[in-house]
C-alpha positions in Angstrom: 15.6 -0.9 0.8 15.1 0.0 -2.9 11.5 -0.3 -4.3 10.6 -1.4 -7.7 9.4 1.3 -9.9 5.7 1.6 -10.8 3.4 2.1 -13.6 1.4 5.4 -14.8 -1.8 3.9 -13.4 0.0 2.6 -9.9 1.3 5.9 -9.3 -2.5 7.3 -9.8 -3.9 5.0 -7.3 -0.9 6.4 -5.2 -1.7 9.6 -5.3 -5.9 9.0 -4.8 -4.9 6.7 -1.5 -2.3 9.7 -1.1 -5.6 12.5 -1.1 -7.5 10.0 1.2 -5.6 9.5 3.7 -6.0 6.0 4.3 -8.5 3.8 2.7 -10.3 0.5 1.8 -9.9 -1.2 -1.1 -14.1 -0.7 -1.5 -13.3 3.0 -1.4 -10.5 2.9 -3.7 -12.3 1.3 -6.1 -15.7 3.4 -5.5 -13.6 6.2 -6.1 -10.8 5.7 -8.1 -11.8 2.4 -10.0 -15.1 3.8 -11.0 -13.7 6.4 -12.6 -11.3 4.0 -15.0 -13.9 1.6 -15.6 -11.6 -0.6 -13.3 -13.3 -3.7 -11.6 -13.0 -3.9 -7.4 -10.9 -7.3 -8.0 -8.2 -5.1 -10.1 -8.0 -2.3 -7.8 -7.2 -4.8 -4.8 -4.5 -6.3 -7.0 -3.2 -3.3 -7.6 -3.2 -2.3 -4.0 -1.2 -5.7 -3.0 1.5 -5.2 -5.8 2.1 -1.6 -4.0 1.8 -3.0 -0.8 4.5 -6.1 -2.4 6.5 -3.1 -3.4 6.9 -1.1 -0.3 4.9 1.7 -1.5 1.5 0.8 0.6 0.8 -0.5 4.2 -2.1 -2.0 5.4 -3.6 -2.8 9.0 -6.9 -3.8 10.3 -9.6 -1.9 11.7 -13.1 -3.4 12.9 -12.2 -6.5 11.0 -11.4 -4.3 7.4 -8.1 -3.6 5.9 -7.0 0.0 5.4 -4.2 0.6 3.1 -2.0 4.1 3.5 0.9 5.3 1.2 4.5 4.5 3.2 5.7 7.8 1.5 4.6 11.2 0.3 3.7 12.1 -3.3 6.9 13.7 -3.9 8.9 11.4 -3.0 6.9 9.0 -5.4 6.7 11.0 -8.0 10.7 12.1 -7.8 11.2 8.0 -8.1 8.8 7.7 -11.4 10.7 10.1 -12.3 14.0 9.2 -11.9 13.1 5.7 -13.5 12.1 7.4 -16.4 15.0 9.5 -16.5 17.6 6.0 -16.6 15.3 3.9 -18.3 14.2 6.0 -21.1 16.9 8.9 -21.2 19.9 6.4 -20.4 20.5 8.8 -17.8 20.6 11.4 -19.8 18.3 15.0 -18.6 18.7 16.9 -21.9 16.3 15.8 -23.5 13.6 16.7 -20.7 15.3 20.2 -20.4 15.0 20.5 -24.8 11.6 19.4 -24.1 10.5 22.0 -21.0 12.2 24.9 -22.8 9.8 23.7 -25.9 7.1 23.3 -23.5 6.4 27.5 -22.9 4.4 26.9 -20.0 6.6 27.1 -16.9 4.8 28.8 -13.9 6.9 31.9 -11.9 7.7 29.5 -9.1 8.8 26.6 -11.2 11.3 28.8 -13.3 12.7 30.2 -10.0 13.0 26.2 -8.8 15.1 25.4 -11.7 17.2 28.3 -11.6 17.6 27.7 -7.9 18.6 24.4 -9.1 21.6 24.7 -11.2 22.8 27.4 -8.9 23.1 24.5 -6.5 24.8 21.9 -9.6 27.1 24.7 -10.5 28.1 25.8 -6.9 28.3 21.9 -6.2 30.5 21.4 -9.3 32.9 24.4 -8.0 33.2 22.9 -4.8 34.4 19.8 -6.6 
């Protein structure tokens, strides 16, 4: 099943609910909300559009709902990204490479990720 993408401020309360474990809404918005100036009512709206979109699932313990992410953080944050990537790029990743190499500030182990990345395109491409 495909999910529908999320908002900046969705995939924050993603990753707090993400760092919690599992939660109430009254915790999410004690913790998260509070923090945004966001109301309780807005942060349970919130929660239920995630839960509408796949990304959140709830149950009931001692008559309370608890809501937990259905997927890691990475995998969440790969989707954002690819949505930005075809929404705003048209598909395109050149202008996120023009704008890391602009960047300057790529850690040891993320510069050996992308190398180890298009070793993997290019030996992909040769296989091809």
């Amino acid at each position: 099943m495909a999910r529908s993408t999320i908002g900046d401020q969705e995939l924050a309360l993603l990753q707090s609910i993400g760092q919690q474990g599992d939660a109430t809404v009254g915790e999410v918005a004690a913790d998260f909300g509070e923090a945004r100036g966001l109301a309780r009512s807005t942060v349970l709206t919130m929660m239920e559009r995630l839960r509408a979109k796949g990304y959140l699932r709830r149950h009931r313990v001692d008559g309370v709902y608890r809501y937990a992410a259905t997927r890691g953080e990475d995998d969440v944050v790969q989707g954002a990204v690819a949505a930005f990537v075809e929404k705003t790029l048209q598909g395109s990743v050149s202008p996120f490479v023009a704008f890391m190499s602009k960047r300057g500030k790529v850690s040891d182990d993320e510069l050996a990720e992308l190398e180890a990345l298009v070793e993997r395109l290019q030996s992909e491409r040769r296989e091809d």
